[in-house]
Backbone as JSON, one array per atom type, in Angstrom:
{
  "sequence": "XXXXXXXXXXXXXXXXXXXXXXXXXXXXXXXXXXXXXXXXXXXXXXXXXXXXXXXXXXXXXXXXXXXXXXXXXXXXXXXXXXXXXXXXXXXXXXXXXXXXXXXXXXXXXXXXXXXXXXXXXXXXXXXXXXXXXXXXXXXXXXXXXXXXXXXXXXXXXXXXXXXXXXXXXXXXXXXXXXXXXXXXXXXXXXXXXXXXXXXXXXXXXXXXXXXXXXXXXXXXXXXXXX",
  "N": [[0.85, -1.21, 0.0], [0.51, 2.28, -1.11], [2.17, 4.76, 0.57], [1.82, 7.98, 2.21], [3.08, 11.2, 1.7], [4.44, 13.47, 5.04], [2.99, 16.26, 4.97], [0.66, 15.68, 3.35], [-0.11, 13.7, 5.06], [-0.8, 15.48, 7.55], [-2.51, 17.47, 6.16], [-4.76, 15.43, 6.06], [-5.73, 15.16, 8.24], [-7.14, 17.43, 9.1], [-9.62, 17.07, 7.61], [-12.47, 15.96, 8.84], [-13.58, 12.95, 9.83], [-16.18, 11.19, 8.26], [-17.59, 13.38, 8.25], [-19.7, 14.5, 5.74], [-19.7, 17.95, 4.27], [-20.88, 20.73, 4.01], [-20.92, 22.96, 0.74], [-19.31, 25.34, 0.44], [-18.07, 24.79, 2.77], [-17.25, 23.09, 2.1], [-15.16, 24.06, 0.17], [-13.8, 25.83, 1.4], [-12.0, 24.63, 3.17], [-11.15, 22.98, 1.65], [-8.92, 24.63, 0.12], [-7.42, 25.53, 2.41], [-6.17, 23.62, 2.84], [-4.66, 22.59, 1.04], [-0.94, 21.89, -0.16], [0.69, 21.88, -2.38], [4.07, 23.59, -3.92], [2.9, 24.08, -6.67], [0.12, 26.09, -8.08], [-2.21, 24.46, -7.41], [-4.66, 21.91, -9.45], [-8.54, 21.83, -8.76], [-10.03, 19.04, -8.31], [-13.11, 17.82, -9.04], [-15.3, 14.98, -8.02], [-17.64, 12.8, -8.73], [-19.55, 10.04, -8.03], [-22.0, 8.1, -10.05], [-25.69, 6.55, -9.67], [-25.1, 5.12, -12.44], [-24.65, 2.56, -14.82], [-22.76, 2.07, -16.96], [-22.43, 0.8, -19.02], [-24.12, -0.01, -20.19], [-25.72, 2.09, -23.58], [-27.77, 3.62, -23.21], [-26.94, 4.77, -20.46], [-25.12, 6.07, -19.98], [-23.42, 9.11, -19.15], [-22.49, 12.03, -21.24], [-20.81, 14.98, -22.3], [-20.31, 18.36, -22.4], [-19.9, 21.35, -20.74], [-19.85, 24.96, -20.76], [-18.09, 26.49, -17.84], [-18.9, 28.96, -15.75], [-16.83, 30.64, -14.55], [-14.35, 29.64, -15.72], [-11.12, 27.34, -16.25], [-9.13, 27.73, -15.1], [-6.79, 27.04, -16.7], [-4.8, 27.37, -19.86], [-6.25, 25.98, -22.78], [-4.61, 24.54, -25.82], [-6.18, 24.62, -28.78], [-6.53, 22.86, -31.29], [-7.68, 23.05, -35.29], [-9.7, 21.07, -37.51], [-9.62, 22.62, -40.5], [-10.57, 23.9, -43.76], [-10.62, 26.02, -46.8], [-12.44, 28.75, -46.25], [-12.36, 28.64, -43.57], [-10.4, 27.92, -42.69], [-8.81, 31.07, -42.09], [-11.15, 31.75, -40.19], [-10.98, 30.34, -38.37], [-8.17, 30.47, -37.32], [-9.14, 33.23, -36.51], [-10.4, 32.86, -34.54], [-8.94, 32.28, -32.46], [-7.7, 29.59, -32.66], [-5.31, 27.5, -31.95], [-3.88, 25.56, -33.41], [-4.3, 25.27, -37.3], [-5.04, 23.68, -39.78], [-5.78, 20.93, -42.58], [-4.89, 18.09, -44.49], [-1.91, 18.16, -44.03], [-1.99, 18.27, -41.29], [-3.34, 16.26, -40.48], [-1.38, 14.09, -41.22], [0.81, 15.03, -39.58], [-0.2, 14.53, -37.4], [-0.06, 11.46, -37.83], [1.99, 11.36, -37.7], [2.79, 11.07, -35.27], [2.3, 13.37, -33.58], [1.11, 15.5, -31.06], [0.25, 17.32, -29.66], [-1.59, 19.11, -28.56], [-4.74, 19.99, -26.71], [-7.63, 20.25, -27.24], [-9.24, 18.81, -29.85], [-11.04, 20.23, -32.86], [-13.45, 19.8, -35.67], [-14.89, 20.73, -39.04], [-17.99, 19.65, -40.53], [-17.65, 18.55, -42.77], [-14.75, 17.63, -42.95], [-15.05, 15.7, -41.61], [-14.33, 13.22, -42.91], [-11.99, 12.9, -43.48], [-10.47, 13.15, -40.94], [-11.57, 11.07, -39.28], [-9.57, 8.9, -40.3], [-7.98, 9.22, -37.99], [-8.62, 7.88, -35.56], [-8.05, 5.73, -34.53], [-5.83, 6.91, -33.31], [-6.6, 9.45, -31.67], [-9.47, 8.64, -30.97], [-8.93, 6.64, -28.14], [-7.72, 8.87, -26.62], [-9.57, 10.8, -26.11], [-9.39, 13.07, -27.47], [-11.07, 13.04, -30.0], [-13.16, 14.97, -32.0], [-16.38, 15.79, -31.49], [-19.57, 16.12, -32.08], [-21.77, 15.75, -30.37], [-20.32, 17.34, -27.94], [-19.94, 19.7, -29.62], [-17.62, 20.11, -30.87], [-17.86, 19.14, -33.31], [-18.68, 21.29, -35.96], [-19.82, 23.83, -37.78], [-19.6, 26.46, -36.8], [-17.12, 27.79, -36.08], [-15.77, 29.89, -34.42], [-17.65, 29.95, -32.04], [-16.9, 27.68, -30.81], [-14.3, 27.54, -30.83], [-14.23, 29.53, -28.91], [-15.43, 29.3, -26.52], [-13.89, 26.9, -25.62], [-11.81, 27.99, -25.41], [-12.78, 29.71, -23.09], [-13.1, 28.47, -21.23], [-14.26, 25.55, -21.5], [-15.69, 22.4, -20.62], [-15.42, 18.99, -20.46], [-17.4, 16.19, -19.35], [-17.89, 13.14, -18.59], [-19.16, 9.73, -17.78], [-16.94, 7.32, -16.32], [-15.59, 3.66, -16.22], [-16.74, 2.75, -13.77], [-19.0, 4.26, -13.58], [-17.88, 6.85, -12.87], [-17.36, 10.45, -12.47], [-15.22, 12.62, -13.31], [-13.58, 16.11, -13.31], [-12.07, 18.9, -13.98], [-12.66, 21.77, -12.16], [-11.45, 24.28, -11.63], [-8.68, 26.38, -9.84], [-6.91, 25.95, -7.1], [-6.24, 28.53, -6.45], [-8.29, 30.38, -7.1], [-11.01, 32.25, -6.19], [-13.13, 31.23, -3.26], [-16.23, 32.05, -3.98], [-15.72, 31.87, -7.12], [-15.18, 28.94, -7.27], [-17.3, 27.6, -6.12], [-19.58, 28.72, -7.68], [-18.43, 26.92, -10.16], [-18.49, 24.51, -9.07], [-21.15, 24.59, -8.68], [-22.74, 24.72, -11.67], [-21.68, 22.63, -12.9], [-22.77, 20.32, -11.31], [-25.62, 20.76, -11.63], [-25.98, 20.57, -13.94], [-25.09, 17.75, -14.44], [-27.62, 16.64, -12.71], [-29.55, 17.22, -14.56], [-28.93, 15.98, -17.38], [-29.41, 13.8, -15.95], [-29.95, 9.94, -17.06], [-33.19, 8.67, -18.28], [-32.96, 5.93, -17.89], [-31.71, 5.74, -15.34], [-32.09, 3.97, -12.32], [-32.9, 4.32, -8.8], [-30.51, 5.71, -6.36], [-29.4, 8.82, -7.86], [-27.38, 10.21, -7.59], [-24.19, 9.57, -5.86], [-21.95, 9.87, -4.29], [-20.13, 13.08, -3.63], [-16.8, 14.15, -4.14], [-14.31, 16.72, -3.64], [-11.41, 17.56, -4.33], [-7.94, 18.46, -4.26], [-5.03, 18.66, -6.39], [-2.59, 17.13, -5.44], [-3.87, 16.68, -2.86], [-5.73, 15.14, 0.22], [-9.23, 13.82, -0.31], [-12.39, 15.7, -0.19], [-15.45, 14.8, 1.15], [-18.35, 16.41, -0.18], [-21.45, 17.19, 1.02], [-24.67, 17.0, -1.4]],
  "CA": [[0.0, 0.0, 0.0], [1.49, 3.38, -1.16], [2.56, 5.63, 1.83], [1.51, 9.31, 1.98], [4.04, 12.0, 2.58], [3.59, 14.2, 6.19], [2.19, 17.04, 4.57], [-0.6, 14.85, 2.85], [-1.34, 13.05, 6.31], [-1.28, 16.66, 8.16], [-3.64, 17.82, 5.44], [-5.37, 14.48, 5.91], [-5.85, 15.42, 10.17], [-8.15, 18.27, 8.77], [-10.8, 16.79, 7.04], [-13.4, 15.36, 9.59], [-14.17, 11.43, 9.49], [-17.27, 10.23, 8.38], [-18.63, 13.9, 7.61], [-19.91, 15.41, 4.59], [-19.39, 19.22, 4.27], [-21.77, 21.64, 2.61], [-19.86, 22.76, -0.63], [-18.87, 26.01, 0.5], [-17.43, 24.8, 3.78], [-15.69, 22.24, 1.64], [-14.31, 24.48, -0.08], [-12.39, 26.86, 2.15], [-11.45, 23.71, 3.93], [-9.83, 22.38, 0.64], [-7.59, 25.51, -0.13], [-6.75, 25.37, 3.25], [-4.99, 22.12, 3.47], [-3.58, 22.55, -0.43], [0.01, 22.32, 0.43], [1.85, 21.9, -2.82], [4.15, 24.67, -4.28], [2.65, 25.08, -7.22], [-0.99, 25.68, -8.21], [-3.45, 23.02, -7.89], [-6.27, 21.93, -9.83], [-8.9, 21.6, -7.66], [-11.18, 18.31, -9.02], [-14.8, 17.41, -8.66], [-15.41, 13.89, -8.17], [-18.88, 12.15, -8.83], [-19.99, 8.82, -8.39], [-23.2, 8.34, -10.44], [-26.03, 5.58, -9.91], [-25.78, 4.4, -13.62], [-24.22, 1.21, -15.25], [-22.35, 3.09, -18.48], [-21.53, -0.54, -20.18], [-25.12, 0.47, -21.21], [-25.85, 3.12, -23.95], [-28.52, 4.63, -22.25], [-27.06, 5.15, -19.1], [-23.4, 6.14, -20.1], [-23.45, 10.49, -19.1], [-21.46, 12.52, -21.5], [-21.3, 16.23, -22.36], [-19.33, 19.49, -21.95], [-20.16, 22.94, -20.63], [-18.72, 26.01, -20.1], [-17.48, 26.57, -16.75], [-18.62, 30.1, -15.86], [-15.51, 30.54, -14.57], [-13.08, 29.02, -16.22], [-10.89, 26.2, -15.5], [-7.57, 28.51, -14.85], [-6.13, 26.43, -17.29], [-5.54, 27.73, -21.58], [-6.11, 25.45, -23.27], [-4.36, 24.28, -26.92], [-6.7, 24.49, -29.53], [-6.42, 22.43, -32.69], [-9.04, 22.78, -35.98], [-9.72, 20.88, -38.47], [-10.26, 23.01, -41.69], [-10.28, 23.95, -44.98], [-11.06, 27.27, -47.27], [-12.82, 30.15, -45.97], [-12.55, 28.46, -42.33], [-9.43, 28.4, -42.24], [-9.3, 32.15, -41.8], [-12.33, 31.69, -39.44], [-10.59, 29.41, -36.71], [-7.23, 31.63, -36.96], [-9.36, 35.01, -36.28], [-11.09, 32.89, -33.49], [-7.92, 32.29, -32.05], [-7.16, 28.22, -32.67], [-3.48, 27.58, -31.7], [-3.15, 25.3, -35.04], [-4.88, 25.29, -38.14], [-4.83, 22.43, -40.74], [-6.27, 19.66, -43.42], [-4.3, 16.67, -44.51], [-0.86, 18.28, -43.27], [-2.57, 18.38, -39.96], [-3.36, 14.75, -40.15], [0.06, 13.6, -41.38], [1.72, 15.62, -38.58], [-0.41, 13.21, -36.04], [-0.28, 9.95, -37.65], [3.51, 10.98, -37.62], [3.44, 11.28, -33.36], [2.2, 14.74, -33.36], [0.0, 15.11, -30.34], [0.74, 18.41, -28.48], [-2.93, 19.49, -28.44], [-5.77, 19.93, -25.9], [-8.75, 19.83, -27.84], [-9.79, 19.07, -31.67], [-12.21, 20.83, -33.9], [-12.97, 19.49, -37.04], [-15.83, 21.06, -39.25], [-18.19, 18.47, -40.99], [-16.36, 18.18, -44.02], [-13.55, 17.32, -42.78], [-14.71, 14.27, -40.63], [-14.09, 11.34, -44.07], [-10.39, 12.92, -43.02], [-9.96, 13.21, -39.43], [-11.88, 9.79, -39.38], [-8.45, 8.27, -40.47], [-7.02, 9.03, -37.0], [-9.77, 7.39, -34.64], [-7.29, 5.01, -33.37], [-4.97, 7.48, -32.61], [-7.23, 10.52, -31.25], [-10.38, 8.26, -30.02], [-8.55, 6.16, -26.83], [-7.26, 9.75, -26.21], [-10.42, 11.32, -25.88], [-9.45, 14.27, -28.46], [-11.5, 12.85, -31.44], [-14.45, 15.51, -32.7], [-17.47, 14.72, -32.1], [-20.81, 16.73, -32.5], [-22.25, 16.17, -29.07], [-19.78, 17.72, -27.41], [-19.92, 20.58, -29.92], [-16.52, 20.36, -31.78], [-17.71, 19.03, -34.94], [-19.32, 22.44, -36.48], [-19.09, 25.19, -38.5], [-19.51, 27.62, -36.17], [-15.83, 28.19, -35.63], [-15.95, 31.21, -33.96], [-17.97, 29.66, -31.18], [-16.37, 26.83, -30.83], [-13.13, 27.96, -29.62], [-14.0, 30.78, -28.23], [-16.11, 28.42, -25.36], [-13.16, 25.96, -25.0], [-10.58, 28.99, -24.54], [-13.2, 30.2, -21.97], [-13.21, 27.37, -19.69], [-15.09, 24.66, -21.52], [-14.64, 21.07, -20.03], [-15.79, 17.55, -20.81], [-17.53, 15.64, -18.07], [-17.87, 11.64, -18.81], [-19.06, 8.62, -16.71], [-15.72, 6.23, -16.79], [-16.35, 2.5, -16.45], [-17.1, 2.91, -12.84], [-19.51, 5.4, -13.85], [-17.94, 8.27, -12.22], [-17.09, 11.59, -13.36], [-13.79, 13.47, -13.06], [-13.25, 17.09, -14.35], [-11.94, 19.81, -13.19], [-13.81, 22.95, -11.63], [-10.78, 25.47, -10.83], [-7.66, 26.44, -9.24], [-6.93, 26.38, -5.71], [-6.15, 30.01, -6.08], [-9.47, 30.73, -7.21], [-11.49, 32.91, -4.63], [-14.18, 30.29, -2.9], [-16.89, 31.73, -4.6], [-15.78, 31.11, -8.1], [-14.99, 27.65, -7.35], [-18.45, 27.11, -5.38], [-19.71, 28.77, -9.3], [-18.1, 26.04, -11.18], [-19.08, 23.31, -8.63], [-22.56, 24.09, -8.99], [-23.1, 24.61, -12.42], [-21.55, 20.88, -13.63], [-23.35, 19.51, -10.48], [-26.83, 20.89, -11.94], [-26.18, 20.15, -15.44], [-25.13, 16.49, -14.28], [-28.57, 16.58, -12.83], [-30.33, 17.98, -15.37], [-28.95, 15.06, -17.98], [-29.54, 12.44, -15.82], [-30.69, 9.13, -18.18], [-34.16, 8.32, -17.74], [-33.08, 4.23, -17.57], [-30.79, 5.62, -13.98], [-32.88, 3.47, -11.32], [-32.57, 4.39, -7.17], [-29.97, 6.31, -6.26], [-28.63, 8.63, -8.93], [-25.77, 11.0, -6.97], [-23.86, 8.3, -4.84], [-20.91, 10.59, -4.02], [-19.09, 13.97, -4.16], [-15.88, 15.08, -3.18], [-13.55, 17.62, -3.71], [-9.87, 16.87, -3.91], [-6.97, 19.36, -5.06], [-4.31, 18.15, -6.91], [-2.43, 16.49, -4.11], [-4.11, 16.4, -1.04], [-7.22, 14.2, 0.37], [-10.78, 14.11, -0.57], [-13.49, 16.28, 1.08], [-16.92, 14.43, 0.81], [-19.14, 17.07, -0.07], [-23.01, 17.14, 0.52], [-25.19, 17.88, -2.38]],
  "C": [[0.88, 1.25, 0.0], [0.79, 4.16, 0.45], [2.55, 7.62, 1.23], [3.03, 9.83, 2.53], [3.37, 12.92, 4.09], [2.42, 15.69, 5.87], [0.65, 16.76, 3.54], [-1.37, 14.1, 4.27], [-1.62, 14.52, 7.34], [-2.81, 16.98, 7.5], [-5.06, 16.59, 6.02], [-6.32, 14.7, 7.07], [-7.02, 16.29, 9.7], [-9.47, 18.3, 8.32], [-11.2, 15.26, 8.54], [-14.09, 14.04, 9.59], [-15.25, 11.26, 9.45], [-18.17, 12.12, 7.97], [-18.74, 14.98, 6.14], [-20.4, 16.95, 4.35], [-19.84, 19.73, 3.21], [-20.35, 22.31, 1.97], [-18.94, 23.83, -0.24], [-17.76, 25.9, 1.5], [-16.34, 24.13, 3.22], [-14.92, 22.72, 1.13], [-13.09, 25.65, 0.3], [-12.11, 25.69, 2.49], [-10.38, 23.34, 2.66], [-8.65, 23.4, 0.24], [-7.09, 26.08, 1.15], [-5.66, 24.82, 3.71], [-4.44, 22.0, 1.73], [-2.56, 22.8, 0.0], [0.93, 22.19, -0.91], [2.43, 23.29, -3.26], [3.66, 24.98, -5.55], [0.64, 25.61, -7.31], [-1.88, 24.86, -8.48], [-4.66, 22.65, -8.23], [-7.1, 21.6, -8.65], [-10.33, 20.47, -8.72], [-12.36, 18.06, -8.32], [-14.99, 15.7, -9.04], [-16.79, 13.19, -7.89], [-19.16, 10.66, -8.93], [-21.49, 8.74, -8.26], [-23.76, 6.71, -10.09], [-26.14, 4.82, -11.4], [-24.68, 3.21, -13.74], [-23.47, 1.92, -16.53], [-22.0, 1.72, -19.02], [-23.69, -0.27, -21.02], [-25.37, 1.59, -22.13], [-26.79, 4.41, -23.44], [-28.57, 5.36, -20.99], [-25.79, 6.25, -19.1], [-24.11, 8.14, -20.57], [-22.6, 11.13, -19.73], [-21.54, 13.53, -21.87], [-20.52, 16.84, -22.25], [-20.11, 20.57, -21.72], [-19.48, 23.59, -20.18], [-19.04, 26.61, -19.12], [-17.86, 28.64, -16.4], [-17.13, 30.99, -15.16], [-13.9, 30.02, -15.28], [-12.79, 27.53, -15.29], [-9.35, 26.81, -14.67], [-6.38, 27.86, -15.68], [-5.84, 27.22, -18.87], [-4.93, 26.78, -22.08], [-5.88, 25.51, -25.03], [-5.56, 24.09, -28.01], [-6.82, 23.76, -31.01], [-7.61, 22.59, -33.79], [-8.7, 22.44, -37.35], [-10.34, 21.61, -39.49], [-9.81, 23.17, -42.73], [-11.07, 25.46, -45.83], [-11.27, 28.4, -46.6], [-12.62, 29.91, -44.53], [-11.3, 28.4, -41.67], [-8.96, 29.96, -41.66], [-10.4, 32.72, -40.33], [-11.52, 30.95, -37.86], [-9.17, 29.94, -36.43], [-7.77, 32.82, -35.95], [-9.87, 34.53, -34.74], [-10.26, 32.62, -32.11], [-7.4, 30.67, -31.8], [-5.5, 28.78, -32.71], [-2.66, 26.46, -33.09], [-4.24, 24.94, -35.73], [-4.52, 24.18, -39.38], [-6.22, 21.59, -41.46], [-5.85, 18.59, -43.13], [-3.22, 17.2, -43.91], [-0.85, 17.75, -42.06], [-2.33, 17.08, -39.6], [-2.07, 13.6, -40.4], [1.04, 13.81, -40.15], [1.12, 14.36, -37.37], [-0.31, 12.11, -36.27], [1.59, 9.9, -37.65], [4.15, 10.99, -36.06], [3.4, 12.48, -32.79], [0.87, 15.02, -32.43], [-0.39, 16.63, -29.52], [-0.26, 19.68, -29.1], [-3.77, 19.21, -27.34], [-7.07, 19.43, -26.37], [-8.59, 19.65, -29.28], [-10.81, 19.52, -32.03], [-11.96, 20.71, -34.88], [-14.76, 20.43, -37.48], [-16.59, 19.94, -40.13], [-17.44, 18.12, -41.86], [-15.65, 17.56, -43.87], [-13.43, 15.95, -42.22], [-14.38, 12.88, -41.14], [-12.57, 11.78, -43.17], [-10.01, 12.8, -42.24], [-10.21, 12.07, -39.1], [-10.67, 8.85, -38.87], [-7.7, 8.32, -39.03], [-7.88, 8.61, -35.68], [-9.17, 6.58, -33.64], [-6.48, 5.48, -32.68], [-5.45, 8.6, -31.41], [-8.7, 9.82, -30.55], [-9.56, 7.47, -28.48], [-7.67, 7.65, -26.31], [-7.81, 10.82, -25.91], [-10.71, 13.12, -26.83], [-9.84, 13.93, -29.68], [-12.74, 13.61, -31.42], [-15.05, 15.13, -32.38], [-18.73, 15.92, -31.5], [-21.97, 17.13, -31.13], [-21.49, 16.93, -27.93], [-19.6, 19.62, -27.94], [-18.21, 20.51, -30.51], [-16.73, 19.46, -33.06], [-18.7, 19.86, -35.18], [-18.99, 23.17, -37.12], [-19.19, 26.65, -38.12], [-18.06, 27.45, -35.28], [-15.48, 28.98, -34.01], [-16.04, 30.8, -31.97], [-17.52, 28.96, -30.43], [-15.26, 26.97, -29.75], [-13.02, 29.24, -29.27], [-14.64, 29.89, -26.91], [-14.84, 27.55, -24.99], [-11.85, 26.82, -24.2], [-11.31, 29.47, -23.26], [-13.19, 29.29, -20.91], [-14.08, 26.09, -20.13], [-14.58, 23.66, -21.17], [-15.9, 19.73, -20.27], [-16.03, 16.99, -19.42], [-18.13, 14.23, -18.98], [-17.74, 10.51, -17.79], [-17.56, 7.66, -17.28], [-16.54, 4.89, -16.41], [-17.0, 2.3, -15.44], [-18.35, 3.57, -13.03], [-19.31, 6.45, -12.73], [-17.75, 9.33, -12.96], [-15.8, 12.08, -12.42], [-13.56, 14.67, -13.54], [-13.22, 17.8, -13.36], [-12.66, 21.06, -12.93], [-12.85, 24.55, -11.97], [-8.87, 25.49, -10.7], [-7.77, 26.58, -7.69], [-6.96, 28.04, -5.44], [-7.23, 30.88, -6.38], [-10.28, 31.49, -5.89], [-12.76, 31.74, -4.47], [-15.43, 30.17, -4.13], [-17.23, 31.61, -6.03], [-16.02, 29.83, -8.15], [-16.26, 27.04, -6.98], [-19.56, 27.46, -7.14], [-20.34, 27.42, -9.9], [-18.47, 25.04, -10.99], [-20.66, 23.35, -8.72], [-23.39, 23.85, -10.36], [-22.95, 22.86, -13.53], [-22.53, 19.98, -12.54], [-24.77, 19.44, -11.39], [-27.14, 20.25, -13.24], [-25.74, 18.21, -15.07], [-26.42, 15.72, -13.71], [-29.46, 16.85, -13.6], [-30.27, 16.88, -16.76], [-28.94, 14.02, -17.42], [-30.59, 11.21, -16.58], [-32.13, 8.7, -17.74], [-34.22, 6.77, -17.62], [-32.35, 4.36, -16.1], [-32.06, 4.61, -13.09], [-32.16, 3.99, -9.56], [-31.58, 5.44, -7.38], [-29.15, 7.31, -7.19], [-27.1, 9.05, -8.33], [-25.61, 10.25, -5.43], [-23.33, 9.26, -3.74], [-20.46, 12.34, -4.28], [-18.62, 14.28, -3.09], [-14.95, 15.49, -4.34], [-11.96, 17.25, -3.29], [-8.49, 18.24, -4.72], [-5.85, 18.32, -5.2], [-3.43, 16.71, -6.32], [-2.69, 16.28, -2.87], [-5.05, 15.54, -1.48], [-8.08, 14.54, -0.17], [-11.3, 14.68, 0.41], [-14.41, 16.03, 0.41], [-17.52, 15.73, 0.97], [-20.97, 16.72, 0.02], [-24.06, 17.73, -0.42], [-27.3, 17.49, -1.83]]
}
């Protein structure tokens, strides 16, 4: 069993056994006991009642964070003609066709997100094995396959973020920075909370929200109550 360092079990002394801490409390408590030097994400952790090996149950989605994530993120877009132009002005960090796709099937990865516009998806297609188990492949429900450029990455530079049951069906995504003032972070935690209620599947049965806690980068969890 891995062994904590002392400043992880100090931190650890702080959070209260066995209780679950309205969100706000949790969250001064968590940038309390954040001890590393640099800035730490601060994640949101959900465990949902569904089964995701089913299609109907399996939660997936993005929204933007009215806050941000304190993160900027890399932009990639797939285009071509007049859109090219269009995903430059909107401020994508690289612009491309087939080059594009040569550069990744040659080990070229050093991207955050993709945006492809329809067109483009017979082409981008070609890299499914490389860009789907990596979670940066396009795709329409999420809002990066479109031709509204513009929009596009102007929402992902603002703070947009991907929330997805894993096989467990939990969710993982980040909210913040520790250095965030509380009530941004209390914000960001409520708006993915609501919208994770708000798409819950109508096949969930009993319980749907098992869990949440709050964890910064390196320290413990703080069970929050929702």
């Amino acid at each position: 069993m891995a062994k904590h360092g002392k400043k992880y079990e100090n931190a650890l002394k702080e959070v209260e056994d066995g209780k679950l801490y309205p969100v706000g409390e949790g969250i001064e408590l968590l940038k309390k006991i954040a001890f590393a030097k640099f800035d730490e994400t601060v994640e949101l952790h959900v465990r949902l009642g569904v089964d995701p090996k089913y299609a109907d149950q399996q939660v997936r989605g993005a929204i933007v964070l009215p806050h941000g994530t304190g993160k900027s993120k890399r932009v990639l877009v797939f285009a071509k003609g007049d859109k090219v132009a269009e995903a430059e002005a909107a401020g994508a960090d690289f612009v491309g066709s087939d080059e594009i796709v040569q550069k990744i099937q040659g080990g070229w990865l050093d991207f955050d997100v993709a945006v492809a516009t329809p067109d483009m998806m017979g082409t981008v297609g070609r890299l499914g094995k490389v860009l789907g188990p990596r979670g940066l492949m396009p795709n329409p429900k999420l809002g990066t396959v479109t031709m509204d450029l513009k929009k596009a990455v102007a929402e992902i530079k603002a703070g947009k973020v991907e929330y997805r049951t894993d096989k467990a069906g939990n969710i993982h995504c980040p909210i913040g920075k520790v250095s965030f003032d509380a009530d941004k972070l209390e914000a960001n935690f409520r708006t993915l909370i609501d919208t994770l209620i708000r798409v819950k599947p109508a096949a969930a049965k009993g319980q749907y929200i098992r869990s949440v806690t709050l964890t910064p980068t390196m320290g413990p969890a703080i069970p929050i109550a929702v």
